[in-house]
C-alpha positions as CSV (number, residue, x, y, z in Angstrom):
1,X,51.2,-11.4,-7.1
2,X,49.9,-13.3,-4.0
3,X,49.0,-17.1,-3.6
4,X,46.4,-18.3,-6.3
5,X,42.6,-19.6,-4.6
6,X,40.4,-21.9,-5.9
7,X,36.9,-19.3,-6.3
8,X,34.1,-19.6,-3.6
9,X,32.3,-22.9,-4.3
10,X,29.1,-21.3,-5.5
11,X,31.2,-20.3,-8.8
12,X,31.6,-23.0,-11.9
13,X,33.8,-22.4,-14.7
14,X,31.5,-23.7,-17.3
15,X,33.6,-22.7,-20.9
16,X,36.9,-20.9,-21.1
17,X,37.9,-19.4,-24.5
18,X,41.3,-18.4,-26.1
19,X,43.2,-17.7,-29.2
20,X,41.5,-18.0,-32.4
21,X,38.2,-17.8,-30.2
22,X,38.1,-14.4,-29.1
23,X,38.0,-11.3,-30.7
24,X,38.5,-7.6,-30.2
25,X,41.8,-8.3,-28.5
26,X,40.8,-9.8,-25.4
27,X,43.7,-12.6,-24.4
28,X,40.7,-14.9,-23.1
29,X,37.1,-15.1,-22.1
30,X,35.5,-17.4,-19.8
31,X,32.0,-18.5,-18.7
32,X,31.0,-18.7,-15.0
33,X,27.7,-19.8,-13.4
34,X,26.3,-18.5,-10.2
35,X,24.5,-21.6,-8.1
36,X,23.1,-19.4,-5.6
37,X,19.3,-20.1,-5.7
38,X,18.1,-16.5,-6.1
39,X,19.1,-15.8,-10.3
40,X,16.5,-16.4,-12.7
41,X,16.3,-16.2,-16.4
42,X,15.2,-12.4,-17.0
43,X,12.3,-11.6,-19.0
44,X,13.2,-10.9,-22.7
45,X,11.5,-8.8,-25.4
46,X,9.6,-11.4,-27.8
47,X,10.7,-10.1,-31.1
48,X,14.8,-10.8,-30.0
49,X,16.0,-7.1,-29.9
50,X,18.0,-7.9,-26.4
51,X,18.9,-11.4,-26.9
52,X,22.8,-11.5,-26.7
53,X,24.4,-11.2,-30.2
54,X,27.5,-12.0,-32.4
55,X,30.3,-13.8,-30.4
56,X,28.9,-13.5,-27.1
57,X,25.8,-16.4,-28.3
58,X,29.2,-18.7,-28.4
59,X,30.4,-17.1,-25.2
60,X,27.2,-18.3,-23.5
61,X,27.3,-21.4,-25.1
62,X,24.6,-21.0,-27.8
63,X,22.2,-19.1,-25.8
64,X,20.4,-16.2,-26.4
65,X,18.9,-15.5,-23.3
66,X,21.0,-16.9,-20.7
67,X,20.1,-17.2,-17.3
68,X,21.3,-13.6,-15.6
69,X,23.1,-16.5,-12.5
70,X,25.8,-16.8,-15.6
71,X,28.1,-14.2,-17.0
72,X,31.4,-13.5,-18.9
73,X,35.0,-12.6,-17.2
74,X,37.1,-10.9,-20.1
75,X,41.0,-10.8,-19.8
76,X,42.8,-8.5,-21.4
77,X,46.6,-8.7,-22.7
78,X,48.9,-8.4,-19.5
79,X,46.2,-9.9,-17.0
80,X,48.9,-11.4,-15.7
81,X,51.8,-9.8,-16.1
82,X,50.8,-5.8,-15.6
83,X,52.9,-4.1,-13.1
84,X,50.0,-2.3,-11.6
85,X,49.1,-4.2,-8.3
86,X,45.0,-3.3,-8.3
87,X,43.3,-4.9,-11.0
88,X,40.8,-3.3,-13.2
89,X,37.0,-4.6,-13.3
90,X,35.0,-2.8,-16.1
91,X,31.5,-3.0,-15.9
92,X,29.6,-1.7,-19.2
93,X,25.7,0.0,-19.1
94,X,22.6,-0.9,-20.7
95,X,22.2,-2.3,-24.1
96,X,25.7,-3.3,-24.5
97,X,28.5,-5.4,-24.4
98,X,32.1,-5.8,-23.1
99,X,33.2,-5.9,-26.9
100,X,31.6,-3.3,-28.0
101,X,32.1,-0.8,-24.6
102,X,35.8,-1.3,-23.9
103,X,37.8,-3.3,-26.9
104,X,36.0,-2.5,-29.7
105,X,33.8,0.9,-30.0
106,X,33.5,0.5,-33.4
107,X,32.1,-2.8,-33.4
108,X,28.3,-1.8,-34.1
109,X,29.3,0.2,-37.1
110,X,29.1,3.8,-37.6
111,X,27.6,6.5,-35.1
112,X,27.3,3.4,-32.7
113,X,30.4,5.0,-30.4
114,X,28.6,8.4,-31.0
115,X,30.7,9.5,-33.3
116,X,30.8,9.5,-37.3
117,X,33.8,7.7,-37.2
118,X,34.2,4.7,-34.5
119,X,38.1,4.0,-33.5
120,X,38.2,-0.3,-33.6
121,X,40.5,0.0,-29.8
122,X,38.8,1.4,-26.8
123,X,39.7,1.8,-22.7
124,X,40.7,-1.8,-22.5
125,X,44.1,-1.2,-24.5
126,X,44.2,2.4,-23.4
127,X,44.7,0.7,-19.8
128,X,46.4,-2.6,-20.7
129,X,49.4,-0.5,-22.4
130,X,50.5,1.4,-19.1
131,X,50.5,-1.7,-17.3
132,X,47.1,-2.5,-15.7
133,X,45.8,-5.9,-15.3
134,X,42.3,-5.5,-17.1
135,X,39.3,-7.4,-16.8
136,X,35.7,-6.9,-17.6
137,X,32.4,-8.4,-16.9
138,X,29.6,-9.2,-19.5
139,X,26.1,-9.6,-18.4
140,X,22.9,-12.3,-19.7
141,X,20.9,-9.7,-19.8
142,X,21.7,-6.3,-21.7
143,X,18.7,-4.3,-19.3
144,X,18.7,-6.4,-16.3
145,X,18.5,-6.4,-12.8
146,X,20.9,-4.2,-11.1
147,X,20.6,-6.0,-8.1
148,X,21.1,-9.2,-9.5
149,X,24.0,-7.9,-11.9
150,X,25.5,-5.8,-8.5
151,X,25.6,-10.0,-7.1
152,X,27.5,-10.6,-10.7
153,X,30.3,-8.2,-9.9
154,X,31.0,-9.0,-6.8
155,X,31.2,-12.5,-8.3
156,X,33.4,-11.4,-10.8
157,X,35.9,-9.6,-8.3
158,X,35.6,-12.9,-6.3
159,X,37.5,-14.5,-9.3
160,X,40.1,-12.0,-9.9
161,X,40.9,-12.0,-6.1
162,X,41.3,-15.7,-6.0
163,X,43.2,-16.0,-9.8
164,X,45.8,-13.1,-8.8
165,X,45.7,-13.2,-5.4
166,X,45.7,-9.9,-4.7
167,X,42.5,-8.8,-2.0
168,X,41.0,-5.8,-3.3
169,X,40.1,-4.4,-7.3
170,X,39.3,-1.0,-8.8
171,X,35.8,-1.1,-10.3
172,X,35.0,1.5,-13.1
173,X,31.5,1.3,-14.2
174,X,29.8,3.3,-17.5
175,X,26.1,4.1,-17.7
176,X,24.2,1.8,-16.4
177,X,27.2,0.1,-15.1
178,X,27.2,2.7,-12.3
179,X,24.2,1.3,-11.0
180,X,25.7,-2.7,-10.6
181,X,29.1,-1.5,-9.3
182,X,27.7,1.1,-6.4
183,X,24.8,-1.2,-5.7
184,X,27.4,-3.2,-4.7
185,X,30.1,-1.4,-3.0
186,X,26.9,-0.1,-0.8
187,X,25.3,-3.7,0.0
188,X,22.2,-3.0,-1.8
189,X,21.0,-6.6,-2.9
190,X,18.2,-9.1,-3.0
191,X,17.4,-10.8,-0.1
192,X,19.0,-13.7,-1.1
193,X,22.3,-11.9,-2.2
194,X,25.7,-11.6,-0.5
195,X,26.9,-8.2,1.0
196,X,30.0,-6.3,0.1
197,X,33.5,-8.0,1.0
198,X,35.2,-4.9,1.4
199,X,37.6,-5.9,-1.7
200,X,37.2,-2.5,-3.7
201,X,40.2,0.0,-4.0
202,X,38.3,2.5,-5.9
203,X,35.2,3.1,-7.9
204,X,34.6,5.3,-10.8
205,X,31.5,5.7,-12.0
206,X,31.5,7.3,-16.2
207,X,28.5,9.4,-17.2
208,X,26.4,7.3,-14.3
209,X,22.8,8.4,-13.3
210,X,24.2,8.9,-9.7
211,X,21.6,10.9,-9.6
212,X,19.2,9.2,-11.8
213,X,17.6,9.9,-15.3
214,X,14.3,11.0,-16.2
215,X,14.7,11.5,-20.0
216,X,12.2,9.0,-21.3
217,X,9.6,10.4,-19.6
218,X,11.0,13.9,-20.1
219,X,10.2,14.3,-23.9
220,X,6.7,13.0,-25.1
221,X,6.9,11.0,-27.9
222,X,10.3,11.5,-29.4
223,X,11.8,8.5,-27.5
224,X,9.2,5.9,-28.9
225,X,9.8,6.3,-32.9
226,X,13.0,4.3,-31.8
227,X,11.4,1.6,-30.2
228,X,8.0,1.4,-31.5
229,X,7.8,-0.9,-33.9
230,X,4.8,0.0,-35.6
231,X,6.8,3.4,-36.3
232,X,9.4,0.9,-37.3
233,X,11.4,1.4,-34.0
234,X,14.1,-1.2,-33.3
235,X,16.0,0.1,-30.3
236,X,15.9,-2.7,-27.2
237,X,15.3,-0.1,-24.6
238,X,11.8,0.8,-22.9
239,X,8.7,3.0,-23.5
240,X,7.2,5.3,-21.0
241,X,3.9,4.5,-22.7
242,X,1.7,1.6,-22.6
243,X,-0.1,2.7,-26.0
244,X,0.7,4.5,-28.6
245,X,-0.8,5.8,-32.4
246,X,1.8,4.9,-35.1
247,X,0.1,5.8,-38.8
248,X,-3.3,5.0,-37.6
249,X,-2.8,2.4,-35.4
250,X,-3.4,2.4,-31.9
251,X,-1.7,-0.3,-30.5
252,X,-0.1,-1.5,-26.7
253,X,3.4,-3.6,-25.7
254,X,3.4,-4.1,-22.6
255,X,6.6,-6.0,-23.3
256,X,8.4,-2.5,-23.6
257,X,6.8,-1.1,-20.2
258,X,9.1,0.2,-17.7
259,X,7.2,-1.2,-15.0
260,X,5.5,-4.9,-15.2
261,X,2.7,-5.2,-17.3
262,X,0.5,-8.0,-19.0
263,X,3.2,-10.4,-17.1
264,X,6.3,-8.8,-18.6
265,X,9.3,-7.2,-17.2
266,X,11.7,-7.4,-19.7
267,X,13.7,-3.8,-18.5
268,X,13.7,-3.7,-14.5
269,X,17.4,-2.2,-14.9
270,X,15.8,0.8,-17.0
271,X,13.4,1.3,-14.3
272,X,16.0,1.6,-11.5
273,X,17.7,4.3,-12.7
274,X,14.5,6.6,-12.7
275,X,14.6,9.8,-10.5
276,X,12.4,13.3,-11.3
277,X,14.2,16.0,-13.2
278,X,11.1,17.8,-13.9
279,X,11.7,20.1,-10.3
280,X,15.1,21.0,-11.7
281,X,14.7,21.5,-15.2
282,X,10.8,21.1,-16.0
283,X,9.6,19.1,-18.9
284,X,9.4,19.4,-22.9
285,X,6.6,21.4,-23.3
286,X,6.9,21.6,-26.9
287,X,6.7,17.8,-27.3
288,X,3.6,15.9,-28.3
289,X,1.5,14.3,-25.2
290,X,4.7,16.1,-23.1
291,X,2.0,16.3,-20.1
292,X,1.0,12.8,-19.9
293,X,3.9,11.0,-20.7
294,X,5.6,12.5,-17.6
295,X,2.7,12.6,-15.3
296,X,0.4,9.9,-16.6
297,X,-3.0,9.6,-18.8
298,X,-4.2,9.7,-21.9
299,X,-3.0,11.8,-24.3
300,X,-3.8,12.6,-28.2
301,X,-1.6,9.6,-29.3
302,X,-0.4,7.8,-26.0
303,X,-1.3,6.7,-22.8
304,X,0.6,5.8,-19.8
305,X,1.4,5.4,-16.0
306,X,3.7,8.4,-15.8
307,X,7.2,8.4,-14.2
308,X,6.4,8.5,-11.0
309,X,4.5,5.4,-10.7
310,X,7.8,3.4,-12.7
311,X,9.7,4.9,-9.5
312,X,7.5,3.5,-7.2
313,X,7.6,0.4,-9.1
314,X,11.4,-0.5,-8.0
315,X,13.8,2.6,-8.8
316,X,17.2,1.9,-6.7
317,X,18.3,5.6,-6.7
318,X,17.1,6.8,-3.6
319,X,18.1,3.4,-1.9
320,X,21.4,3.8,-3.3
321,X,21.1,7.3,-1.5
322,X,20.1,5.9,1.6
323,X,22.7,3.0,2.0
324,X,26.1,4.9,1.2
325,X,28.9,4.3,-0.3
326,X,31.6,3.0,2.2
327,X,33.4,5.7,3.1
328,X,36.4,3.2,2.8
329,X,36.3,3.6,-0.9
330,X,36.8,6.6,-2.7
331,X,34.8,7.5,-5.3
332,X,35.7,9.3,-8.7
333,X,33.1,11.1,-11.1
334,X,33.1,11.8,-14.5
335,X,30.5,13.7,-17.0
336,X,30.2,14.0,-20.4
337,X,29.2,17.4,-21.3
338,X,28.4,17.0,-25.3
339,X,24.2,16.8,-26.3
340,X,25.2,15.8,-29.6
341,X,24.6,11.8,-29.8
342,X,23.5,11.4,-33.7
343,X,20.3,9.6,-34.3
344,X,18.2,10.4,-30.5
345,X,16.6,13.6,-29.4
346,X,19.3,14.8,-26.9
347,X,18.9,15.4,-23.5
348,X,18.3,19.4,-23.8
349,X,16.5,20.9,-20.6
350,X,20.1,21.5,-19.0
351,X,23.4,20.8,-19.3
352,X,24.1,16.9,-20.0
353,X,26.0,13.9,-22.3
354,X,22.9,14.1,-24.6
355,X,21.2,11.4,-22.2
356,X,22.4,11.9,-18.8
357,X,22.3,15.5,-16.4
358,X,25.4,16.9,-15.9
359,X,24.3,17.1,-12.1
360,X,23.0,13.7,-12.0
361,X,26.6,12.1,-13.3
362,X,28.5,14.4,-10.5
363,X,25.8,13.7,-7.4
364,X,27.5,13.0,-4.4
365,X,24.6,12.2,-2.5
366,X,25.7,9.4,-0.3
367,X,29.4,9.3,-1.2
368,X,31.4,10.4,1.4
369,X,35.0,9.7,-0.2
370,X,34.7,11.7,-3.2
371,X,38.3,11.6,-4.7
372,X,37.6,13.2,-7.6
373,X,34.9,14.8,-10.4
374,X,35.5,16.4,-13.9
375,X,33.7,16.4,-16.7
376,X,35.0,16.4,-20.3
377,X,33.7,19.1,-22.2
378,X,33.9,17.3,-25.8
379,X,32.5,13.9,-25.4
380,X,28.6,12.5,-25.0
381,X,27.2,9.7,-23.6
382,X,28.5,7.2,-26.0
383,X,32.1,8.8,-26.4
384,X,32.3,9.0,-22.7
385,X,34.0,5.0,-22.4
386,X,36.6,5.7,-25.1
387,X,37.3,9.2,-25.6
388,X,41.2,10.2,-25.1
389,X,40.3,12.6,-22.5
390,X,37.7,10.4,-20.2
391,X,40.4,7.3,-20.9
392,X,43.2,9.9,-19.6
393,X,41.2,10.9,-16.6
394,X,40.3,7.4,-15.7
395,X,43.9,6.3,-16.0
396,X,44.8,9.3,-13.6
397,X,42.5,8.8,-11.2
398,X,43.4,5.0,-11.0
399,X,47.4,4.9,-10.6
């Protein structure tokens, strides 16, 4: 390793936690806070569904609902030791955790890995055993701002470059993940925000809408039972609907809009991630209210603003397009080819993960590095961060 650095002066180390703290095999986690006048405290649903949970409320130091200028840098056993020389940054998607993503898959019980039966180790071990020096990053907010969150990584990196000394990282980022970690490899920020440092080896982006995702709006109804909660939905994720009929009752949340509405915007990260599908692989014509969910209106049961006005509202893909990756950094893509996630109507107008295109995960549009694609035949969205074959592929494309 080279010379240890103090991290830039914007950074405070605010809580650091060790053995007997942590869990889920992680050697330590710490706390950090942003001061950069910019971060805000994100918008949150009301009823709790995305405050942070379990250890990470201790993590942030007994908040729920941190303000998204904080965030968590996980270690993982060998940190320091690994005889890799690049570091590894994980950077886990929406609705999740660094526990639950890369130490722990089984964490969140059964089916919440995807599969019936959950393994308790993930890619964190999978890496940390052949010698990589694995960190991870865990956000305030589990739907934020990618923008914001893109600021977060490269604080993140910031910290591992000045702790190891070394000048550059390897940044694999799942899901929504992909979003944070090419947003910032490509200098898409706020205003306010910082541009790239040029310290990234490699990126990998795992089952990310590279080419965006248009599945909520792609299947009527189907996605609201889960979040609905007069149809007893619980799912922290957002509706393409403004209103919507469950046993009777004809109700509205704007606090589960995609797009700002009644002063809420508690899911700007969902938002984007939007792109149209519909030219490629049309729309679910058998769903209820299929038509106006997509397109906007008022259907028999729901009403809403249709995709293409959530796009307008802020989606980042064709931005992300626009700017480029660096063609300094190759980048690496890998799929999920399974529509068999337990418990959601699966993507089904073409091939996909069961959430995510096929096409959208592999898009090269504005990548002109591309080191590498595949796609692993046997493994859905969820499997996708743990699965022997993605961990294998990942650890492939990073030695």
């Amino acid at each position: 390793m080279g010379a240890t650095a103090a991290p830039p002066p914007y950074l405070t180390l605010e809580a650091s936690y060790g053995a007997g703290t942590v869990t889920n095999g992680w050697s330590r986690v710490e706390r950090y806070a942003d001061t950069t006048t910019g971060f805000r405290t994100e918008g949150f649903a009301p009823d709790g569904r995305g405050d942070q949970d379990g250890v990470r409320v201790t993590y942030f130091g007994g908040a729920k609902r941190p303000s998204s200028g904080r965030f968590l840098l996980y270690s993982a056993p060998g940190w320091d030791t690994g005889s890799r020389t690049t570091p590894v940054l994980l950077v886990h998607g929406a609705n999740d955790t660094a526990d639950r993503a890369w130490a722990n898959p089984g964490e969140s019980g059964g089916y919440g890995c995807g599969a019936a039966s959950c393994p308790s180790t993930g890619l964190m071990q999978y890496l940390s055993a052949r010698g990589h020096r694995v960190f991870a990053v865990g956000f305030a907010h589990k739907q934020g701002d990618n923008l914001m969150q893109a600021q977060i990584v490269g604080d993140a990196i910031a910290v591992i470059k000045a702790r190891l000394g070394v000048s550059q990282v390897d940044l694999v980022g799942w899901s929504k993940g992909e979003m944070s970690t090419r947003a910032y490899v490509s200098s898409v920020k706020p205003s306010w925000g910082r541009a790239y440092a040029g310290d990234v080896r490699r990126l990998i982006t795992v089952g990310g809408p590279n080419g965006g995702y248009d599945y909520p709006y792609a299947h009527g109804w189907a996605h609201d039972f889960s979040l609905w909660p007069e149809c007893g939905g619980k799912i922290n994720a957002p509706s393409p609907h403004s209103h919507m009929t469950c046993y009777g009752l004809y109700t509205a949340h704007p606090e589960f809009s995609f797009t700002p509405s009644g002063g809420q915007d508690n899911y700007p990260g969902q938002r984007q991630m939007l792109a149209r599908w519909d030219g490629a692989y049309g729309v679910d014509g058998a769903a209820q209210d299929w038509y106006t969910t997509y397109y906007g209106g008022q259907g028999l049961y729901t009403a809403g603003g249709g995709i293409q006005a959530a796009i307008d509202a802020g989606s980042l893909i064709a931005p992300l397009h626009a700017a480029g990756v660096p063609a300094s950094v190759p980048t690496y893509l890998l799929a999920g080819g399974s529509a068999d996630i337990v418990g959601i109507f699966n993507e089904n107008r073409g091939p996909s993960d069961g959430v995510v295109f096929t096409a959208s995960a592999l898009d090269t549009t504005g990548i002109p590095t591309v080191g590498g694609k595949a796609t692993v035949a046997a493994a859905n969205h969820l499997e996708l961060g743990w699965h022997s074959s993605a961990a294998a592929q990942i650890a492939t494309w990073l030695s």
